[in-house]
Backbone bond lengths (Angstrom), bond angles and torsions (degrees), N, CA, C in turn:
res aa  C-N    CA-C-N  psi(-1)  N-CA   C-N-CA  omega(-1)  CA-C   N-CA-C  phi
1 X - - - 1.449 - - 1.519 109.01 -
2 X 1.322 113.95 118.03 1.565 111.98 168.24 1.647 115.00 -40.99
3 X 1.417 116.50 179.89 1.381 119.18 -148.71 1.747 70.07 -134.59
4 X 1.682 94.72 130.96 1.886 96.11 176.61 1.772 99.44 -72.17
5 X 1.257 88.52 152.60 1.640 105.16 -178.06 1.691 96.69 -76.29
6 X 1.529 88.53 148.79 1.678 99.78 173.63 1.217 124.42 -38.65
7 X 1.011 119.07 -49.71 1.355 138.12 -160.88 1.662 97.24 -64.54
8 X 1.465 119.56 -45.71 1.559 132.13 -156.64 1.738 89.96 -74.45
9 X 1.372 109.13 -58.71 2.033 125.11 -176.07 1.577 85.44 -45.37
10 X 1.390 123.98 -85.11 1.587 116.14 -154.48 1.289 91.29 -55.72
11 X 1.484 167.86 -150.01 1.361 160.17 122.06 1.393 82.49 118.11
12 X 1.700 134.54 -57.24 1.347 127.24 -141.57 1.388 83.28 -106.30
13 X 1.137 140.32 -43.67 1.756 143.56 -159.62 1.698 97.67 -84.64
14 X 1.350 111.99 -44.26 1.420 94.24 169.46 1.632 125.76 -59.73
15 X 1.281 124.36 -46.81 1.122 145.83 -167.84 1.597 92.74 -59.52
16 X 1.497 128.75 -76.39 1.545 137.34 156.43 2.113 113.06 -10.48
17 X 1.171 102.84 -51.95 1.510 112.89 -167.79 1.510 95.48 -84.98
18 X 1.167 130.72 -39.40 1.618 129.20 -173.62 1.592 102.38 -81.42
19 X 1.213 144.46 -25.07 1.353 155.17 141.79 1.412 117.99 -31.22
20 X 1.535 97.76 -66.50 1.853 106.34 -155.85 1.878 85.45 -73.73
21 X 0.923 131.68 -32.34 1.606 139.07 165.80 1.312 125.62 -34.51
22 X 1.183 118.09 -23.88 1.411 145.57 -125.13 2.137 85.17 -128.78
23 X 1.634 103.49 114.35 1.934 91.98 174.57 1.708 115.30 -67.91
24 X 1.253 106.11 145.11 1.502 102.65 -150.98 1.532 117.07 -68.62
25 X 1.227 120.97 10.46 1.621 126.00 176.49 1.771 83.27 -81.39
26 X 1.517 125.18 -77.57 1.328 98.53 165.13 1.078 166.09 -5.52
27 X 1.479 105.38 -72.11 1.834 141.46 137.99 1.975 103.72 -8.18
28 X 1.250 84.92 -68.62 1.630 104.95 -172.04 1.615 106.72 -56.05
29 X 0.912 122.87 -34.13 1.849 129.15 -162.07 1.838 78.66 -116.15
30 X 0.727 144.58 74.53 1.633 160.02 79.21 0.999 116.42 -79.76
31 X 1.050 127.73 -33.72 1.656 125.45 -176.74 1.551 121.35 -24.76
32 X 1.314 130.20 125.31 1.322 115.24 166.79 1.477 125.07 -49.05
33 X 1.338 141.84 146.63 1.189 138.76 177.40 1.783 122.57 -49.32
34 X 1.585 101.26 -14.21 1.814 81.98 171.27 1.783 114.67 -109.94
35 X 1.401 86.91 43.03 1.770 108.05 -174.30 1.349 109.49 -67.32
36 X 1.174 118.02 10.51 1.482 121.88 -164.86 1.809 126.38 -59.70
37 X 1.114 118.43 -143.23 1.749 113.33 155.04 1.494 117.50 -59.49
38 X 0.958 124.22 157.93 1.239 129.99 174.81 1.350 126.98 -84.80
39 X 1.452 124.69 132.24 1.566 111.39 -142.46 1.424 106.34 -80.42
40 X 1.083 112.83 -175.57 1.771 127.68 167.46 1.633 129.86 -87.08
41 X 0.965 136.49 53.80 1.196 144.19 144.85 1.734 93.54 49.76
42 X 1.228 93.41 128.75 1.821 118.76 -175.81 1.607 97.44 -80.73
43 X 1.644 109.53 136.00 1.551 86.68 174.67 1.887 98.71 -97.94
44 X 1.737 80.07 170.55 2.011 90.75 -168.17 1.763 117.61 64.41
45 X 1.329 118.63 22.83 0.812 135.93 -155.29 1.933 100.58 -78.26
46 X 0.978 132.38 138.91 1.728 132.60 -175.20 1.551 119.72 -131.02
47 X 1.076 113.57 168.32 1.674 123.90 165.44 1.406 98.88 -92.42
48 X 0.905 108.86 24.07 1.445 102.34 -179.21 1.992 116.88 -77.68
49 X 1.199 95.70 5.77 1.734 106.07 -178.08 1.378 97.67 -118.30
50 X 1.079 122.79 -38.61 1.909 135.46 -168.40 1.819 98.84 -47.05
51 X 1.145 76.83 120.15 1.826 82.29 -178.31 1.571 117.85 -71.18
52 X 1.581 115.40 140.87 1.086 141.74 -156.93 1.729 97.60 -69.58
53 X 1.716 107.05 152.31 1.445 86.04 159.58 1.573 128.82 -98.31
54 X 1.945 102.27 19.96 0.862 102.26 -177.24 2.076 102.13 -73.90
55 X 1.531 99.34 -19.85 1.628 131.21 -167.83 1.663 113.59 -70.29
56 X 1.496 89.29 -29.95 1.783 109.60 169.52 1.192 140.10 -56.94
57 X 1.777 87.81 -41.52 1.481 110.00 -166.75 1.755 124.84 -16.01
58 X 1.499 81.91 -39.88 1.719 93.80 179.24 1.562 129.83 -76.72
59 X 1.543 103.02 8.51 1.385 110.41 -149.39 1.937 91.07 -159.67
60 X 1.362 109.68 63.37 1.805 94.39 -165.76 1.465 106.96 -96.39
61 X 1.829 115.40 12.20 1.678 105.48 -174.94 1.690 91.76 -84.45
62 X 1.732 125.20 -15.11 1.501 118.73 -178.42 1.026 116.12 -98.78
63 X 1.515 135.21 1.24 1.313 131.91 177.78 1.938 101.80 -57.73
64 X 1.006 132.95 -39.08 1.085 118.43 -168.45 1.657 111.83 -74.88
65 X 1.442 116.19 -25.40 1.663 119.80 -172.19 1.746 83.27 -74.63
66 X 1.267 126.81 -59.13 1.560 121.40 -174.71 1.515 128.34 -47.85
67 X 1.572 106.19 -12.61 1.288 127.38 -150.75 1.917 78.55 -93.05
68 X 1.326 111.62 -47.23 1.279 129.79 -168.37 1.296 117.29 -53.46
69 X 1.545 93.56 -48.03 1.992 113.92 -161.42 1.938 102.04 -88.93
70 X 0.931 101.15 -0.34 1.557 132.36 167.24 1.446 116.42 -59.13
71 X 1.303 100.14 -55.27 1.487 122.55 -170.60 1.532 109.09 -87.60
72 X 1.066 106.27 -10.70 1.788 118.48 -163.76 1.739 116.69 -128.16
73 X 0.796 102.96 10.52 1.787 119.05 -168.25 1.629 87.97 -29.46
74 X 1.276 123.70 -71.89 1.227 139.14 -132.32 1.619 95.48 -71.82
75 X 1.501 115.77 -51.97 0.985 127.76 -163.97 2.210 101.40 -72.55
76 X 0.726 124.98 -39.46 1.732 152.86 159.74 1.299 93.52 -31.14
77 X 1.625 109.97 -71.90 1.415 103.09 -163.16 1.569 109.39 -71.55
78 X 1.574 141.15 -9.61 1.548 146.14 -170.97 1.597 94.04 -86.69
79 X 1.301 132.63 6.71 1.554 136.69 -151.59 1.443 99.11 -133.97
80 X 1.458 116.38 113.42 1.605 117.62 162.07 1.329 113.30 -67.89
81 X 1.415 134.98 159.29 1.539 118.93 163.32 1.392 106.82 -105.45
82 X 1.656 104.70 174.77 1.813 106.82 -153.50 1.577 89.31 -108.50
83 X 1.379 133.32 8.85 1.160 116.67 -154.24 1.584 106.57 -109.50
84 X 0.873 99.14 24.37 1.916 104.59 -174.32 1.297 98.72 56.18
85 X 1.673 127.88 74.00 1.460 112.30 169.55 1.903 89.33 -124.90
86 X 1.611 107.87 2.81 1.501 100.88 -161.51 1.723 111.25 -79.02
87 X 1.382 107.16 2.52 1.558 114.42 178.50 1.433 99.26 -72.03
88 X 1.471 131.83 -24.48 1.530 124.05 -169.90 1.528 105.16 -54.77
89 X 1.278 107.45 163.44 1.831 121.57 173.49 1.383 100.75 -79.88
90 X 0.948 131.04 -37.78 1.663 134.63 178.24 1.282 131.39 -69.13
91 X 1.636 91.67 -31.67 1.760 95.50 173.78 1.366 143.23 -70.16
92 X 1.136 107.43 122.42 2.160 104.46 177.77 1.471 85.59 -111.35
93 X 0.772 158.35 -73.30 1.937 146.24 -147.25 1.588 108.70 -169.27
94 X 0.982 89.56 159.44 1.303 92.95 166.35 1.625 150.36 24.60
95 X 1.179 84.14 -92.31 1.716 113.13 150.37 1.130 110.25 -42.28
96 X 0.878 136.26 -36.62 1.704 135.22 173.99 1.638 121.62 -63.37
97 X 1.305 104.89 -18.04 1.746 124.28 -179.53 1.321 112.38 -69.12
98 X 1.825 99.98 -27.84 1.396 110.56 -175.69 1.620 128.86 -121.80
99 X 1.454 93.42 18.27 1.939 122.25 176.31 1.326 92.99 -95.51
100 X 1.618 106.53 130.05 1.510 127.24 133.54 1.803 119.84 -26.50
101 X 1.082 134.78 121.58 1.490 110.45 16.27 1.248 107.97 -108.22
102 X 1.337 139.43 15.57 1.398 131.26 -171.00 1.651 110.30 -103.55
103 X 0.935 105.07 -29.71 1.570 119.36 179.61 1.558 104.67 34.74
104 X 1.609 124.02 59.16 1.392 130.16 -175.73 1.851 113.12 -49.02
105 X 1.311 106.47 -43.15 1.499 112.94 172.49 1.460 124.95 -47.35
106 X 1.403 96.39 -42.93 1.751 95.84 177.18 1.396 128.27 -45.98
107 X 1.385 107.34 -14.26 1.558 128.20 178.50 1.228 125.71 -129.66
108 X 1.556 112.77 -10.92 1.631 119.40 175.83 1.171 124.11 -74.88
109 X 1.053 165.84 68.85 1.712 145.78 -146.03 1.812 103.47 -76.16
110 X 1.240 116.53 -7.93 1.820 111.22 177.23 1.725 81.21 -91.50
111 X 1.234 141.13 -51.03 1.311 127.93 -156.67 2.038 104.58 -66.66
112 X 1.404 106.09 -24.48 1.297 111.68 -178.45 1.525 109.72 -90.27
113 X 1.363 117.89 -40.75 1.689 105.32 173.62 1.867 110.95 -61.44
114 X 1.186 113.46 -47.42 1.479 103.85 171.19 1.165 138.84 -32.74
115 X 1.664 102.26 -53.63 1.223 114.20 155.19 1.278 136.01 -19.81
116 X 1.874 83.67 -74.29 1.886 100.96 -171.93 1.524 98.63 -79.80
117 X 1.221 139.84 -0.17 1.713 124.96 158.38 1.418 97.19 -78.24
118 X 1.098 121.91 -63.58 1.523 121.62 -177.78 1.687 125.48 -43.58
119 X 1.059 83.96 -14.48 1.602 86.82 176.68 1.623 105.07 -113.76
120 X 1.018 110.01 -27.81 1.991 117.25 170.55 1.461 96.09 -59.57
121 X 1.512 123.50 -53.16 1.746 103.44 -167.04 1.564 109.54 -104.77
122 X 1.490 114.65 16.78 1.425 113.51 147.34 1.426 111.21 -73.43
123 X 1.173 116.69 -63.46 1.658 118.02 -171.56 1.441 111.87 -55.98
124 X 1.563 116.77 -24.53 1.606 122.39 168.27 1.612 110.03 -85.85
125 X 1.679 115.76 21.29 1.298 114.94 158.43 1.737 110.68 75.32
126 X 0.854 123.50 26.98 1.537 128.70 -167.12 1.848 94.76 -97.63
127 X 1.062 114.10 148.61 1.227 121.73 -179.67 2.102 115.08 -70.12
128 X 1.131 97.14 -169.07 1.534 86.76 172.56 1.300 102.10 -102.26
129 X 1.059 147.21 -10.09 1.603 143.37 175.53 1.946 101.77 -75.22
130 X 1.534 95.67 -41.80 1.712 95.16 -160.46 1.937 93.39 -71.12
131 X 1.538 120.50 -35.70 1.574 103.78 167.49 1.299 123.26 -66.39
132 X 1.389 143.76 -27.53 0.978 140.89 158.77 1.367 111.47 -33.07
133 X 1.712 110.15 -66.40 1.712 116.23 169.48 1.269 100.11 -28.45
134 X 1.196 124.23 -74.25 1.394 120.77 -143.77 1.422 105.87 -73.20
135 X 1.161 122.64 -44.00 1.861 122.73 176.50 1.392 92.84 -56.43
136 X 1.120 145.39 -64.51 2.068 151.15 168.97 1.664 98.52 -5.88
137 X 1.540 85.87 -78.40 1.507 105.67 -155.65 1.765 98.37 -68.20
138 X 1.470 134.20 -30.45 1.310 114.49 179.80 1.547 111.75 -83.76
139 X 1.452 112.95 -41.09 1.450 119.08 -156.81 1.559 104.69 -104.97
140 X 1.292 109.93 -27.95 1.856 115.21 -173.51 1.930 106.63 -51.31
């Protein structure tokens, strides 16, 4: 996967920082338009798209959030993300931040904290409704 041009990274990190700035009733009405409920989980669903860290190389401070979303495919894909990436043509949830060929996470840091909460209150046994809460209540 090409490496986004400078211009695109500052463009995307500014846009991110002028947002999270923003009080979150605000915050919320940025949302891209398919910000909606959070979808339903694909069945047979895999990491089988989740980019490699051989795929990373270019990007090695996220190999560990990918390392994560790895372990969680299923649960990833039942999860909208908060970061306005859901306008893409490719996107169904989550999990999609961290599929070839776009691998949006490798550069997002809201697409990577989600993650690693989402995967902190999976392994603390929380259902898939109660992470939703928690991605809602931090990132919504």
């Amino acid at each position: 996967m090409p490496q986004p041009s400078r211009r695109s990274f500052i463009a995307r990190v500014s846009a991110l920082a002028a947002v999270s700035a923003l009080p979150r009733p605000l915050r919320a009405a940025t949302r891209a338009p398919g910000g909606g409920p959070h979808p339903v989980p694909r069945a047979g669903i895999t990491a089988a798209k989740v980019a490699t860290n051989e795929q990373l190389k270019e990007h090695p401070k996220a190999i560990s959030t990918f390392e994560l979303a790895r372990e969680i495919p299923a649960t990833l894909d039942g999860i909208r993300c908060q970061c306005g990436c859901t306008d893409g043509k490719a996107y169904y949830s989550m999990l999609s931040c961290f599929e070839m060929p776009d691998m949006m996470a490798a550069d997002c840091p809201i697409c990577q904290a989600q993650a690693r909460l989402a995967h902190r209150l999976y392994k603390a046994g929380k259902s898939l409704d109660d992470i939703r809460k928690g991605i809602d209540a931090k990132f919504g």
